[in-house]
N, C-alpha and C positions, 0 to 999 in steps of 0.2 A: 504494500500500500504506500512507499515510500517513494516510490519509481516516477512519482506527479505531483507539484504542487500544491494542484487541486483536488489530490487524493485524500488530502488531511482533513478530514472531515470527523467529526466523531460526537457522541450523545453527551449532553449538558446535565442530563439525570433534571432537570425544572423538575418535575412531580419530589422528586424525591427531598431535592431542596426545600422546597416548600412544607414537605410532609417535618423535616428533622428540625425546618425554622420556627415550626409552629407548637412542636413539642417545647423545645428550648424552651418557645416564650412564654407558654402556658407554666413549664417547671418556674421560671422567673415570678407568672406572673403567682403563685401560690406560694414562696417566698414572700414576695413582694405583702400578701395578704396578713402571712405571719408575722410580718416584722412591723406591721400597723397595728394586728392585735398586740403583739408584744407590749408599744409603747402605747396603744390604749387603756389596758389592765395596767403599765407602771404607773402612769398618771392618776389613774384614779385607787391608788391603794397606798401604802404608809408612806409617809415621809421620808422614810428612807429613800424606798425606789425612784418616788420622785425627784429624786436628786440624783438619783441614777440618770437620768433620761438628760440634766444638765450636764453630766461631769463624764468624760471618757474613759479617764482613770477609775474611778467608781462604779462605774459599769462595768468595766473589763475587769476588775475585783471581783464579782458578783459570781457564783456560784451556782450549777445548776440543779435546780429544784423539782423532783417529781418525773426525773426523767427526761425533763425538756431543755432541746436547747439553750444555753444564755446568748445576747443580744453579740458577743463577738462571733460565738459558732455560726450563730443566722446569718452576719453580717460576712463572712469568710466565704460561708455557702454560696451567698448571692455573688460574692465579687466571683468565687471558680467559674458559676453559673455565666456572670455577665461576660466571661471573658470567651470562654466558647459561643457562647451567643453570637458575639460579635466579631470575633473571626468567622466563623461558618457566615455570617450576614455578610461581611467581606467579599467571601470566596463567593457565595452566590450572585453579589454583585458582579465582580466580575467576569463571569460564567452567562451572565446576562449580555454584559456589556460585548463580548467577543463576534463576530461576525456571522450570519447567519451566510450557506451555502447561498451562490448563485444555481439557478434551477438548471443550467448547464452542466456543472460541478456535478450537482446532483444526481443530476440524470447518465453524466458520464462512470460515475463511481459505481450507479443500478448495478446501470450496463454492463460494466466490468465485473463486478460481484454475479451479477444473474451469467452473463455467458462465460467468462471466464478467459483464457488464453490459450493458445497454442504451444506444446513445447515438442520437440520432435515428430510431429503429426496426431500427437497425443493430448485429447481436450484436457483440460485442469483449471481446478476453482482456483482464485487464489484464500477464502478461506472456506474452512468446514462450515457444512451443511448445518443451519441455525445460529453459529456467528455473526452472519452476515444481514440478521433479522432488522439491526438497528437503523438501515438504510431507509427503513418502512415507517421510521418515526421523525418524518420532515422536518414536523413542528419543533421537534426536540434538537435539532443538530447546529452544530456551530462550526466554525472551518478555523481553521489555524491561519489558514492565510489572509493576509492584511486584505484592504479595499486598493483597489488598484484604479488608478484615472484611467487605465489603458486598456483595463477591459473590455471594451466596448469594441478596439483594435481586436482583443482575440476573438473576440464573438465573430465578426464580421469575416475575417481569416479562415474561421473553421466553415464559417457557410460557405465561404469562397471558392477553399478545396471542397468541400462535400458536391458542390455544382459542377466540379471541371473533372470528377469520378477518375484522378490520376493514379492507378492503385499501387504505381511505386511507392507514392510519399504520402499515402493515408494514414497505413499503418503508423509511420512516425508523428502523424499531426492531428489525426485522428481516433484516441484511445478506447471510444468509448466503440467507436467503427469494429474495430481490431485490435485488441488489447495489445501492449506490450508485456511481455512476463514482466515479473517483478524479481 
């Protein structure tokens, strides 16, 4: 798959991101729920606590009771929590941000995966049967290669040989025509 530029094509997982962003934020957001009740119940019970909920040092003093959490555990939690959060929110940004295939791309990549290549007169995939399923999930795919102002040049190029049917220089210009092994 490496033999073309515009072979680097490959799936963004978008469901999947979204499935593990939503977890994240949901554990965040129950956290988040804890550490409200936490300092709801300090403030309304003895004087002591309440002075907790002013002082860093007297809270992080503070001892846990009945099994629960104290206010630094919560707070440790949330910061592991936010920090995965926000890398993985990162990464799916930019997993976003990366280029979706040209339908060209695309369709030359099918092409190559559904027919395959020639090597000594001998047909061949270049991958295994069901690897190659992800070709099938458009919406999902993203290309490694940058946006080019010049595309428009190779478009035009490939229709140009595909009209003048010169079957020396298809195979070379033409991948999706005639694969090239890889």
């Amino acid at each position: 798959m490496d033999s073309e530029d515009t072979f680097g094509i490959y799936r963004r997982f978008g469901f999947l991101y979204s499935r593990v962003l939503l977890s994240k934020q949901d554990e965040l957001r129950r956290l988040e729920e804890d550490l409200d009740a936490m300092d709801h119940r300090d403030a309304h019970t003895s004087d002591k606590t309440r002075k907790c909920l002013k002082s860093r040092a007297k809270d992080f003093a503070q001892t846990s009771t009945h099994g629960s959490p104290t206010r630094k555990q919560l707070l440790q939690s949330v910061e592991s929590k936010l920090g995965e959060y926000g890398q993985l929110l990162l990464q799916a940004q930019q997993m976003v941000s990366l280029n979706k295939p040209a339908d060209r791309d695309h369709l030359s990549v099918q092409n190559f995966l559904e027919c395959g290549y020639e090597d000594n007169g001998k047909k061949l995939r270049p991958l295994m049967e069901g690897d190659d399923e992800f070709i099938y999930r458009k919406e999902d795919l993203v290309t490694l290669r940058p946006g080019r102002e010049s595309a428009w040049l190779d478009a035009f190029v490939e229709r140009l040989l595909r009209m003048i049917h010169c079957k020396p220089i298809q195979p070379q210009f033409l991948a999706y025509q005639n694969p090239v092994p890889i």
